[in-house]
N, C-alpha and C positions, 0 to 999 in steps of 0.2 A: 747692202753692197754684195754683189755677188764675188762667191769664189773660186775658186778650184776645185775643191773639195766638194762642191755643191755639185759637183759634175758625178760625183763616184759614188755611187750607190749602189753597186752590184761588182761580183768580180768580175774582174779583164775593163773593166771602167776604166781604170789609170790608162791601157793602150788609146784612148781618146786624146791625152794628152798632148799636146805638142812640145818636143824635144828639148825647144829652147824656154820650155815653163818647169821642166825638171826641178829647178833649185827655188822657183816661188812653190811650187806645190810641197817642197822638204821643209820650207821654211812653215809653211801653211796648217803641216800636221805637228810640228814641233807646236804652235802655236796654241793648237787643239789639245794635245796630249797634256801641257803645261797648265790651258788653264782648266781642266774636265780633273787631273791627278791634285792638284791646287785644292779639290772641292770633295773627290770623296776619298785619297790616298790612295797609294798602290806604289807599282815599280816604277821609276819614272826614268832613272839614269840608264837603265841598260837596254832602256825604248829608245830613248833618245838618242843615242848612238847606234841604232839600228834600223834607221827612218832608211836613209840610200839603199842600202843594201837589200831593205824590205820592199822596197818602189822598186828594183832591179831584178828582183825576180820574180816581181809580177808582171813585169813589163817582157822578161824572157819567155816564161812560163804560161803557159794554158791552166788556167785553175777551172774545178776540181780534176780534170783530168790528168794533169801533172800533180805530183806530190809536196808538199814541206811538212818535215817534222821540225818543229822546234826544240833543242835542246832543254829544261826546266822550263821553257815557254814561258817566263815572265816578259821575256823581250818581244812578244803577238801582238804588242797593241796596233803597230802599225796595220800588221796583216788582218784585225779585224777590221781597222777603220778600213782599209781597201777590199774586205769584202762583203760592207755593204750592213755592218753593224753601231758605223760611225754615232748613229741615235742612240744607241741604247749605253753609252759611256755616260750617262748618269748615272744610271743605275750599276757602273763597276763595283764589286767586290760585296756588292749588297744580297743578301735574300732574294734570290728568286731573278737574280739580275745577271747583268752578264759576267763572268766567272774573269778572274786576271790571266788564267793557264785556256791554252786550248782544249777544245771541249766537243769532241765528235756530235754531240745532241746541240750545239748551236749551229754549226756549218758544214756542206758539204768539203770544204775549204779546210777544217780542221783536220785532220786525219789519224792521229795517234794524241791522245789524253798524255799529259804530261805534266812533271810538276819538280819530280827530282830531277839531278842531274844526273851528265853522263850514258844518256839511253837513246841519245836522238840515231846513232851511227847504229845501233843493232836495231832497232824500229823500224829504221828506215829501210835495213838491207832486206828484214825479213818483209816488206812491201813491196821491196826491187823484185825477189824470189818469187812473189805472187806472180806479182804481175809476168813474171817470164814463163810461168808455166804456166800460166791464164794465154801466153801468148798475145797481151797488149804492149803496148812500144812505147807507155807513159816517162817523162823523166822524174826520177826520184831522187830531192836533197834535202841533207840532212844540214843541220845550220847547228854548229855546236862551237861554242866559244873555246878560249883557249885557258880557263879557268876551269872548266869542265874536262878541258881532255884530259886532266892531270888524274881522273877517275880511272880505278883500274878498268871499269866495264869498256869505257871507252878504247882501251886497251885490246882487249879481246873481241871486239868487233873488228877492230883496225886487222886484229891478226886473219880474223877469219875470210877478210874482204876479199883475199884473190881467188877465192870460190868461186865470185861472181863474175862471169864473162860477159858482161854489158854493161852500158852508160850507168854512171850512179856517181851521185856531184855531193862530197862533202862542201860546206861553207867554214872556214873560220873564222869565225869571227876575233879577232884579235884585240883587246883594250887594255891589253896586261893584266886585268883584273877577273877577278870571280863573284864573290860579293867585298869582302879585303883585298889586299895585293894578292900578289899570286906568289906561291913555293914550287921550290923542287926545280928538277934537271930537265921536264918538258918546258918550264915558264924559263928559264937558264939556256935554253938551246932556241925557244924562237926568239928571246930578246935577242942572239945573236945574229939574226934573222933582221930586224930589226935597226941596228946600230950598227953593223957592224959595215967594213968598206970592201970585204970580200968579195969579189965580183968574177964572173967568167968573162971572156970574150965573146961579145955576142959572136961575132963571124963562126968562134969553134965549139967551145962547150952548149952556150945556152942555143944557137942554132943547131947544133945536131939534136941538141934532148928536145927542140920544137917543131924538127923535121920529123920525129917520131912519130906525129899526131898528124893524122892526115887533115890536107886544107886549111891546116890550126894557124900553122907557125907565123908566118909572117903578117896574119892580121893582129894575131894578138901581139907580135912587138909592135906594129905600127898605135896598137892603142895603150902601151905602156909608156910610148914614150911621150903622150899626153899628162901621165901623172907627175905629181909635183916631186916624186924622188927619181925620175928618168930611167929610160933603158938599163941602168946599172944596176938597180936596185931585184931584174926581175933575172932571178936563175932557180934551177933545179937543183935542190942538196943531194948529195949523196947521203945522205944520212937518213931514216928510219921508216918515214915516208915511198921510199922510192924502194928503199929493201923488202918491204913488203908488199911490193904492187903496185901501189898507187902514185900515178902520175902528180906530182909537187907544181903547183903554178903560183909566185908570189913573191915578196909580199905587195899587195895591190890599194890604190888608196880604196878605203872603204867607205869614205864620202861622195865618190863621183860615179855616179849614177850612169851616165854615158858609156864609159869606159866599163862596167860592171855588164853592162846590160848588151855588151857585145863581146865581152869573154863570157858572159854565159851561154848566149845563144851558140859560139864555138862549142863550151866546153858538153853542152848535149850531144852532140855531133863523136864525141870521143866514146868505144868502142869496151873502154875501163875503168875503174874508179878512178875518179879525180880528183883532188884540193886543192880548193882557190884559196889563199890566205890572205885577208883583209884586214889591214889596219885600221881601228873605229877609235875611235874617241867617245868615253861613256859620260855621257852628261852633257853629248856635245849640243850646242846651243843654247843652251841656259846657262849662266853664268855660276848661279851656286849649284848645281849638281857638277858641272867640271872642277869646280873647286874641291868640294867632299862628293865624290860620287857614292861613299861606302855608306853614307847619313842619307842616302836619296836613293838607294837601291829599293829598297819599302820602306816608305815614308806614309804616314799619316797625312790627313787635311794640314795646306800649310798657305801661308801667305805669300804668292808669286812674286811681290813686289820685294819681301824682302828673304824669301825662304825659310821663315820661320814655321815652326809649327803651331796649327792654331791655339790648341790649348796644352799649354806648359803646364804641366803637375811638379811643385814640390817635395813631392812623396818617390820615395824609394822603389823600383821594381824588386821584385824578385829577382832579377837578375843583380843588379847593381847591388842587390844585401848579400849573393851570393860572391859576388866579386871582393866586394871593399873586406869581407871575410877571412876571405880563400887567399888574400892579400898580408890581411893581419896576421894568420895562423903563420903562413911563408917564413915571415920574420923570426918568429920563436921557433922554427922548423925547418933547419936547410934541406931535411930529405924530401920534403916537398914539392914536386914537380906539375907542371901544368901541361894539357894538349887539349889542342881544337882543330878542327877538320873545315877548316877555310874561311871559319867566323870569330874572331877575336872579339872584334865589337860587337856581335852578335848574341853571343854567350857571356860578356863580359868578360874575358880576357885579356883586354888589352893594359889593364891596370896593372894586373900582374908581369904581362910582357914587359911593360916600364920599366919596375918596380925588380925585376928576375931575369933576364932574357938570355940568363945562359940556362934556366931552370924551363924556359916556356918553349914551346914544340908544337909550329905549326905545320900538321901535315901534308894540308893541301885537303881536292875537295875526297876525302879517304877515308871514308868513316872503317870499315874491314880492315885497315892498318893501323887505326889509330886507336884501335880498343886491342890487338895483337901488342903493337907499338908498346902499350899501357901494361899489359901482361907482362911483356919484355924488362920492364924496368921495374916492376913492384919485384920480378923476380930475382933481379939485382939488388933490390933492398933500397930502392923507392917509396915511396907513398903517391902515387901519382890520382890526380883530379880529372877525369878527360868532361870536356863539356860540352855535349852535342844536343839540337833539338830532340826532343822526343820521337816525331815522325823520321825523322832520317838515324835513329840507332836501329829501327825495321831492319836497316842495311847489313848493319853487322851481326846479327842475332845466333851465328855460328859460331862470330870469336869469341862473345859473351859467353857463351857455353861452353865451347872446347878448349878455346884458349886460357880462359879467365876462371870459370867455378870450378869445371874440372880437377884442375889444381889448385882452388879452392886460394888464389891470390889474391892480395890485398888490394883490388883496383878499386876508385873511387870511380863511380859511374854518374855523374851530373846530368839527371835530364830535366833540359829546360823546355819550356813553354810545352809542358802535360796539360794534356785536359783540354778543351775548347782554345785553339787559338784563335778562327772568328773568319776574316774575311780573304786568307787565301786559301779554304774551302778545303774538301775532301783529303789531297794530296798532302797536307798540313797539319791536321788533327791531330794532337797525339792523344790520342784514346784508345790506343791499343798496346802502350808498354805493359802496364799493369797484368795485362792477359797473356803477352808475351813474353814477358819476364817471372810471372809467376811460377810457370811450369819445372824452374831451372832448378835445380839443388845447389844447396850451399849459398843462395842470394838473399841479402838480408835488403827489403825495401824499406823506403823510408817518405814518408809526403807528408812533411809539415805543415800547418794549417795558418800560418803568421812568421812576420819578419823575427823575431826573437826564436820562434821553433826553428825556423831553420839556422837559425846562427847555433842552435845548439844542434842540430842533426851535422853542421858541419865540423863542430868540435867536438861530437861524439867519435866521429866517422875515421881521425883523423890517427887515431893508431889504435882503430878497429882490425881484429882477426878475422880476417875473411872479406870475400866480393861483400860490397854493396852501393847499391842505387838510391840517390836521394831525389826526387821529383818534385818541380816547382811549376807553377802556373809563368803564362803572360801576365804584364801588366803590374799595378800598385802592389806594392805588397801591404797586407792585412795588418794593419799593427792592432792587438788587441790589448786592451789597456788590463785587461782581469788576469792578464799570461801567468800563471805560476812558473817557478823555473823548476825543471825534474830532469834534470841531463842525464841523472844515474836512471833512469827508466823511462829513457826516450825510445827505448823500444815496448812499450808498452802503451796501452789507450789510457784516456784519461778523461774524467767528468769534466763536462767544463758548467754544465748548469744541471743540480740536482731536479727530479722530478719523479710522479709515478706513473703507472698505467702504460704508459707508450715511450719507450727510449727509440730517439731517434740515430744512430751511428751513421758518421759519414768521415770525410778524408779531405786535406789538402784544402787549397782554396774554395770549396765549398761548404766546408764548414761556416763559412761568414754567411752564406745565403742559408742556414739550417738557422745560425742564431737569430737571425732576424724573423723565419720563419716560425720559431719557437715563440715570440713577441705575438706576433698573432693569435697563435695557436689560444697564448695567457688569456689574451681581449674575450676568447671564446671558453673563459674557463676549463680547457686545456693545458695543463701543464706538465706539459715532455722533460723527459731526460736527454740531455745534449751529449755525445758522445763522440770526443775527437779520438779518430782508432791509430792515427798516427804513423802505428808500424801497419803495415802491409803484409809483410812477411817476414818471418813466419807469423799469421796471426795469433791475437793475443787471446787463447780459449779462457783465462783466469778473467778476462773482462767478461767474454759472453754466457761462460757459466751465470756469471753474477746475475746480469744481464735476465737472462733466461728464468735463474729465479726470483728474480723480487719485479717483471712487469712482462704483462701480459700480451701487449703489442709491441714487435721492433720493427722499425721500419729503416732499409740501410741506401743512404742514397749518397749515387757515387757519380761523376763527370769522366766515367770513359766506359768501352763496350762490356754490355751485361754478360755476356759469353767468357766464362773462365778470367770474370773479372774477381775483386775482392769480394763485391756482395754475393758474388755465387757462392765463392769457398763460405762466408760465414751460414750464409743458409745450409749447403750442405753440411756442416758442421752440424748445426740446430736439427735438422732433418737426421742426423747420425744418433746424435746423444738421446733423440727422442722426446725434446722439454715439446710440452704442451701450450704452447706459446703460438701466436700469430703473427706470422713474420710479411713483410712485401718487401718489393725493391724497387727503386728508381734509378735507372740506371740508362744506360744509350741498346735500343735493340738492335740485330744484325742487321745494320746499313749503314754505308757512309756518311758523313755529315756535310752539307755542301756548306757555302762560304755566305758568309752572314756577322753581323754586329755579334761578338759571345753572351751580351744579355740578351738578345733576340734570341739567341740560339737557344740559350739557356731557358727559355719564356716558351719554346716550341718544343722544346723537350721533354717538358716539365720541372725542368730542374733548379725554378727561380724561387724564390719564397711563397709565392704563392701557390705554385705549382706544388712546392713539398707539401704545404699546408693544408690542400686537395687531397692530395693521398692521404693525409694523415687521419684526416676526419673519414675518408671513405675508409679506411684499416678499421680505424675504431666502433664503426656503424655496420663492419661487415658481419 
């Protein structure tokens, strides 16, 4: 049976459309998106409440000639199916497939790589800038939700915007949401936007601030008072928007594609920056993503029928050992404090929020205040926990330093999913704290290798003198049944399987692919030294002396960038002291990792057991 969608296969396709098929064609991708994320996971709620508004401005817009930046770009899936990528949403999130973020090497149509938040408004402006002194007349929008603007970047672009003397169209997307509710006094100032019954006189206030806009004014109240909250709901704030330049239009419904797609064609015509505020609904049309849209923001394979996910594991994350923990310790601990940077559920925080909530401190999406924030209250005589993913503390890498080691503060730095996270690719990896964070003084790191090590990294941690960092993979945590408990020298490495000739050191959740790899090694009359190094930093020289004299080959293999990673510092150590020894490493070389299954990735890296087991034989045969 033919559809709609069968029609669009290149961009500007959707202008084929006829006007009165808008809401089958919404209905049609919602359909698509549901059951294509249903089969291989991804973002699915903050797509689905961005179907209208993505059909509206392609329906305005000339693509690739005209611009979109997507704010974190998880919410593109529309904008790839309309430009002509519909097929290849099999292969989402896969190796070598189509990426969830937009991706300048897939589309002409893509135009800024994206992944964090908060960057779509300065992206966008510095493309507005091109293009003005290219002397082309493209229109450039930036589409950034209202979860995101609560970013300070987002901030400083806003401030910088009346620079620009030409068209340039923010979107807001509006759902009250980020990936959890929203914080702070911007989510607090457009809820009032929102609910509230404040209204101008069209005849006085909202018709003069729409006489402003040449030719604008009276079409676009004629198409507001088609939306379901009427004329009353559409005026210009005096408030923060408007003092900085930018003309405020809103708020508008953000499901009706009609209405959208004839204030944009207006708002290109405007002469200044503009934003449109839209109200979305995240999750809309699927019944359990509107229910929990924060469980359906990135969702694994799940079943559409009943929004389950396909395979339910028993076993504990990482996360969840580091929560149910960080939970425990709270009770025996009132100076124990918690922050997260717009993910409670994310990081596992929200047990604690429960469980604490005058103790727990969400900042919104703020990672650079919320590591300041952290310095602020350890300095008050705190113990505070902050829990941020590992690719988004990149962000704050300043305060860490100057705020936090400098002064040599007692912050708990929680980075979650280190190391291969997998299928939202590049922008996501955290493979790069370990080389970012080593160079700092005064930071003691920590990446435990099993659910019981980190229960003791976070009860070592806990009225520790001094910064430190504890780093945890994605996914099951390792429970290993051999664990010794050594709390009093948790900053130190430890054997975990005697052997000669070849010690193999490694860290963190890769330790489990070394043990297994060690198992092979045996089959081949190979028997390695297993060596969990545990602490990071400082490292432990009393192990690799040892190390160094009693076997001949080390081999150090580690899941994040070899570039002033751990295994560098141990080699140059070895390289310093001068032992006579054969060393290698496995480790990620200078490139990004793009998005892929983590034992795929891990198997292309070298870094699965057999992969180590490879090197080890070639070390020993070199």
């Amino acid at each position: 049976m033919s559809s709609l969608l069968d029609n669009i296969n290149k961009p500007n396709d959707i202008k084929k459309i006829d006007r009165k098929d808008y809401k089958t064609l919404a209905k049609e991708i919602r359909r698509f998106l549901v059951n294509n994320v249903s089969k291989t996971g991804g973002h699915l709620a903050s797509n689905l409440g961005a179907v209208e508004l993505t059909m509206a401005l392609h329906l305005a817009l000339d693509l690739p000639k005209d611009k979109i930046v997507w704010d974190v770009g998880h919410q593109s899936y529309t904008h790839k199916i309309l430009t002509g990528r519909k097929d290849d949403f099999i292969y989402l999130r896969k190796y070598n497939g189509l990426s969830g973020f937009p991706k300048r090497n897939e589309s002409d149509c893509d135009v800024f790589d994206t992944g964090h938040s908060s960057t779509s408004i300065s992206a966008a402006m510095g493309l507005a800038f091109a293009d003005k002194l290219n002397e082309m007349d493209s229109t450039i929008v930036a589409v950034i939700g209202d979860g995101a603007l609560t970013g300070g970047m987002a901030y400083e672009a806003l401030n910088n915007l009346s620079a620009l003397k030409r068209n340039f169209i923010i979107i807001l997307n509006d759902n009250n949401m980020s990936i959890s509710e929203n914080v702070g006094g911007m989510s607090e100032h457009l809820s009032k936007f929102r609910v509230g019954e404040k209204y101008n006189d069209l005849k006085n206030e909202v018709e003069q601030s729409l006489n402003k806009i040449p030719m604008v004014g009276s079409k676009i109240a004629k198409g507001i008072k088609r939306t379901k909250d009427s004329i009353k709901q559409l005026f210009v704030p005096d408030g923060i928007f408007n003092e900085l330049g930018i003309t405020y239009i809103g708020p508008i419904d953000g499901h009706d594609t009609e209405v959208m797609v004839e204030l944009f064609n207006h708002a290109k015509k405007i002469d200044h920056p503009v934003l449109i505020h839209l109200k979305t609904k995240k999750g809309y049309g699927y019944k359990f993503a509107m229910e929990d849209p924060a469980k359906f923001h990135g969702i694994d394979a799940f079943d559409k029928k009943t929004g389950k996910k396909r395979v339910e594991s028993d076993k504990d994350s990482y996360t969840s050992v580091f929560s149910k923990k960080l939970v425990e310790m709270a009770e025996q601990d009132e100076e124990i404090v918690a922050i997260t940077a717009a993910m409670p559920d994310g990081t596992g925080l929200s047990r604690f929020k429960d469980n604490y909530p005058d103790r727990f401190f969400d900042v919104g999406i703020a990672e650079e205040h919320a590591v300041t924030f952290a310095a602020g209250l350890a300095a008050g005589g705190k113990k505070p926990y902050i829990s941020i993913y590992s690719s988004f503390y990149q962000r704050a890498y300043d305060q860490i330093l100057h705020d936090v080691c400098i002064q040599n503060l007692s912050v708990r730095l929680i980075i979650d999913r280190a190391g291969l996270v997998g299928r939202d690719g590049e922008t996501h990896q955290g493979i790069f704290d370990i080389a970012f964070l080593s160079s700092i003084p005064n930071l003691t790191i920590l990446s435990p290798m099993c659910a019981e090590e980190l229960r003791e990294a976070l009860e070592f941690s806990k009225d520790f003198d001094g910064p430190i960092a504890i780093r945890f993979s994605r996914g099951e945590a390792f429970e290993y049944d051999e664990y010794e408990s050594n709390l009093e020298n948790i900053t130190k490495s430890n054997v975990i399987v005697e052997g000669n000739k070849l010690a193999i050191i490694s860290l963190g959740s890769l330790v489990e692919e070394v043990i297994e790899s060690a198992k092979l090694l045996n089959d081949n009359n190979i028997f390695p030294t297993v060596v969990n190094a545990r602490c990071l930093k400082p490292i432990d020289k009393d192990m690799i002396d040892s190390i160094c004299q009693s076997h001949s080959h080390i081999l150090i293999a580690e899941e994040g960038i070899k570039r002033g990673g751990y295994a560098e510092a141990v080699f140059n150590y070895i390289y310093e002291k001068g032992y006579n020894v054969k060393c290698d490493i496995i480790a990620i070389d200078d490139k990004f990792v793009k998005q892929g299954s983590v034992p795929h990735l891990r198997r292309k890296l070298g870094l699965d057991k057999i992969g180590i087991m490879n090197r080890a034989v070639e070390l020993l045969n070199d």
